[in-house]
N, C-alpha and C positions, 0 to 999 in steps of 0.2 A: 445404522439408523439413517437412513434417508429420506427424509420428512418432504412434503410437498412444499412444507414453509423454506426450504432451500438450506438448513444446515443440518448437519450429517454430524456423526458419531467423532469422525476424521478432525473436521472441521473446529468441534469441540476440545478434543484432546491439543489439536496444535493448538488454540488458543489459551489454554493452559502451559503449553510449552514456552509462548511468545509473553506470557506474564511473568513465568518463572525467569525469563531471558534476562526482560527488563528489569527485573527486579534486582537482581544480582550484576548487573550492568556488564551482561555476555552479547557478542554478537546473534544475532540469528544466523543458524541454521537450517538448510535443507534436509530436513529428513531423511534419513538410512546413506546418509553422504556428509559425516559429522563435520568434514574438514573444507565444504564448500558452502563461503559464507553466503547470504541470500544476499545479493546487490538489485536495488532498483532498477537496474536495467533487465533481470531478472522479472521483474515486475513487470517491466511494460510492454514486453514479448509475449503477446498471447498465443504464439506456438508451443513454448513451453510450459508441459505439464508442472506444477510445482508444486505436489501432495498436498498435505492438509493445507497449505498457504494459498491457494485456488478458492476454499471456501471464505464466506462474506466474515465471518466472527475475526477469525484471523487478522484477516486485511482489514477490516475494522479497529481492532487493537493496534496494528502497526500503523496506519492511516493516523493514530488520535495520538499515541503515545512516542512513539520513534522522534527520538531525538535530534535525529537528521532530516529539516526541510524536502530533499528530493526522496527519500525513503518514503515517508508520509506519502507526500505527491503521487510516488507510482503507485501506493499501495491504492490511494483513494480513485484511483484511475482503473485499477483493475477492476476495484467494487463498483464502479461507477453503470457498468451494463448489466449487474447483478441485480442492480438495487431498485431498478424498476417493474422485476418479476415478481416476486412477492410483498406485500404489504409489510411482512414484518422485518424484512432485510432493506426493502424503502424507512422505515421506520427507526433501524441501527443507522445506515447513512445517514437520515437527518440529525439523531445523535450525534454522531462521529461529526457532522457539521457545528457543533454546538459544544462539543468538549476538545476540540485537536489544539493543541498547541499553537498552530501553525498558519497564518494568517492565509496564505497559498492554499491550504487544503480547505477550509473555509470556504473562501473562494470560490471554488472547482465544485463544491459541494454544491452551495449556490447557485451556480450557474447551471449547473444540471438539475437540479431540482425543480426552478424557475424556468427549464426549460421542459418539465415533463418526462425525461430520459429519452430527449431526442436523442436518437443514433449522433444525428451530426455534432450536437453539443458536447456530449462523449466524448468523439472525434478530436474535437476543436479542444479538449480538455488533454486527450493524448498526447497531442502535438504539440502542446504545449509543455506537458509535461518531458517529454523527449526532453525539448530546447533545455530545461531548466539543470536536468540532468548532464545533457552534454556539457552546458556550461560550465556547471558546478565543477565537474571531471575537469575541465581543461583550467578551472582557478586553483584547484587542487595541484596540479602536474605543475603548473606554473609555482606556485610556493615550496613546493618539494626543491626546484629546480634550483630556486635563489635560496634555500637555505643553507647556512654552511653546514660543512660536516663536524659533524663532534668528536 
């Protein structure tokens, strides 16, 4: 099912998958590749194909509910060039602005929406979202580093 309104059959199913995820408090996975988790960096490479995860429903769900600030972030970064094609996937983003957890993804919602889905606002949202991630990664690697071992 590939609707003009931009979500698919695919799209549908993984977002039933990324409910069941969270529910049971499992990582996400990529599809038909059980043992590679989905990392937000994964997210904000748009050369990689990333199955039903590429559709808005998905990254909509991870964007609103993902428990980890930069997960959220890249997801809403992916959907953010999606979501000014169809009214009714523009319509899930401003949800998804209105229900996230995550003050950042708000934000980003915001500021693309206020901006119309400029390309550049987008842009300017990617890039930032990058920074947030790299970050996160390097305060992570740093506490790993100082912690003792048990």
């Amino acid at each position: 099912m590939n609707s003009s309104l931009g979500i698919t059959q695919q799209g549908l199913d993984t977002a039933l998958e990324v409910k069941e995820h969270y529910r049971h408090g499992r990582p996400l996975c990529l599809r038909d590749d059980g043992d590679r988790m989905l990392l937000p960096e994964y997210l904000l490479n748009p050369d990689l194909e990333l199955r039903g995860y590429d559709d808005p429903l998905p990254l909509a769900m991870v964007a609103a509910r993902d428990p980890e600030p930069p997960m959220a972030l890249a997801a809403a970064a992916r959907l953010s060039p999606l979501a000014g094609g169809a009214r009714l996937i523009g319509g899930v983003y401003g949800v998804l602005g209105e229900t996230t957890r995550h003050d950042l993804v708000r934000q980003c919602v915001s500021l693309v929406t206020d901006a119309a889905f400029d390309p550049a606002a987008i842009a300017r949202v990617r890039a930032h979202a990058e920074r947030i991630v790299v970050h996160t990664r390097r305060e992570y690697t740093l506490a790993l580093s100082v912690c003792p071992a048990s």
